[in-house]
N, C-alpha and C positions, 0 to 999 in steps of 0.2 A: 061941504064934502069933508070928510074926518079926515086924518090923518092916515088910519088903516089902507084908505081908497084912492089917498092921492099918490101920484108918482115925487118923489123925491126927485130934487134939480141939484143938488147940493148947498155945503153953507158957505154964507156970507164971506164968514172967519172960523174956519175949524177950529180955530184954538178959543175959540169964544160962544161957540154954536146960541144961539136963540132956546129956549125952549121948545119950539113951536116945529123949527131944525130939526133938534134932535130928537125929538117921538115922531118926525117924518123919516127920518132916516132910519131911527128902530124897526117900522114898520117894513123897510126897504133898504136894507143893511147892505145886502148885495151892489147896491148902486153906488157907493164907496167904503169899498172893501176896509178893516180894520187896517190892511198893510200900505194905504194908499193916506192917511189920516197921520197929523205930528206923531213923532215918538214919543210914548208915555200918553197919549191920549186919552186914556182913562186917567190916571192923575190929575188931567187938567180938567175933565169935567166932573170929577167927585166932589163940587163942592157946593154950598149953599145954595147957588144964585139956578142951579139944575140939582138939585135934589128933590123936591117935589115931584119933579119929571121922572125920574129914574125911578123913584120909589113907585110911581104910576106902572111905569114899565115893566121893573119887578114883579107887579102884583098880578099881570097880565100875561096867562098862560098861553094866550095865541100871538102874541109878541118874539117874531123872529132875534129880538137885539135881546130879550128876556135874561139873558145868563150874561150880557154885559154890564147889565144894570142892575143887575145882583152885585158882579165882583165890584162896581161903582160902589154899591153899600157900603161891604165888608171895605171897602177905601176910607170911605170918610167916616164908619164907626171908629176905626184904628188909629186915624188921624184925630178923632176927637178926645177918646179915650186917650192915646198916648201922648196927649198935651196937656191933660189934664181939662180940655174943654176952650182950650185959650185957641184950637183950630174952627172949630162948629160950635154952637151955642149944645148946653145940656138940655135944655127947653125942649128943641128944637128933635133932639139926635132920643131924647125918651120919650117925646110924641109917636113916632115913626117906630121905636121898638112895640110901644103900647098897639099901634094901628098893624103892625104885624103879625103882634101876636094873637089879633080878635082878626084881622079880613084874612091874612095870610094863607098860602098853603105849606104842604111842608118844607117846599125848600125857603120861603121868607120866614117860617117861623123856627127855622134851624139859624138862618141870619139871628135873628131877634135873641134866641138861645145863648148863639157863639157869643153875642155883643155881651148880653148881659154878665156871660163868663168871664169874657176877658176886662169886661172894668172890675168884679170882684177878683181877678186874678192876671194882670199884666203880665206877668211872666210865661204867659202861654200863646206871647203875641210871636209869630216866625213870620219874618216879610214873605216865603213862597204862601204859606195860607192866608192870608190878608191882603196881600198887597199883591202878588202873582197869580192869586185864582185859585188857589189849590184847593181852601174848602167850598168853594164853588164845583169843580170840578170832581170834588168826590162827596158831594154833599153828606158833610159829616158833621157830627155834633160833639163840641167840647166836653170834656167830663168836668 
């Protein structure tokens, strides 16, 4: 049974969700609401160890959790860029721009855009668009 079909029971450790959790619970977001989930819960799963997930999820236009796991992206692009890479591996974070910008649609490959923007230009990093959703929410593209 896929994840799409199954019912979501909850996670184990919401501050740790499984992969396997959290593209059950994308599918069925409604079954624990984002306000019912740690504070900052997108911060604690923008990272490595569910990035493959979320980048899944992204790329999946019938995906209810879809615009969560976008601003997940635009988390750990910011994070890795703004450490100069000492957050996520570069490997890693320009594989996932390259695979956005060939599978993507246009809001991943407006992600893939903004990233590339902002590692040639840091200074157009504002925590509300990166890190609070905002060019998720207005799906827009850096100059």
């Amino acid at each position: 049974m896929s994840a799409q079909g199954s019912t979501f029971r909850g996670f184990a450790n919401p501050v740790d969700p499984s992969p396997a959790e959290l593209r059950a619970w994308a599918y069925h977001p409604d079954s624990v609401p984002l306000s019912y989930l740690p504070r900052d819960w997108d911060l604690l799963v923008a990272g490595d160890h569910l990035m493959p997930t979320l980048f899944e999820l992204a790329l999946d236009p019938a995906c209810p959790a879809r615009r969560f796991a976008l601003h997940c992206l635009y988390i750990y692009a910011a994070d890795g860029i703004r450490t100069n890479f000492r957050a996520h591996p570069r490997r890693r974070f320009r594989k996932l721009v390259e695979q956005a910008e060939r599978d993507g649609d246009e809001l991943v490959r407006n992600w893939a855009h903004n990233s590339r923007v902002l590692l040639a230009r840091q200074e157009l990093f504002t925590y509300h668009d990166w890190c609070e959703g905002g060019l998720v929410r207005e799906n827009r593209r850096l100059g």
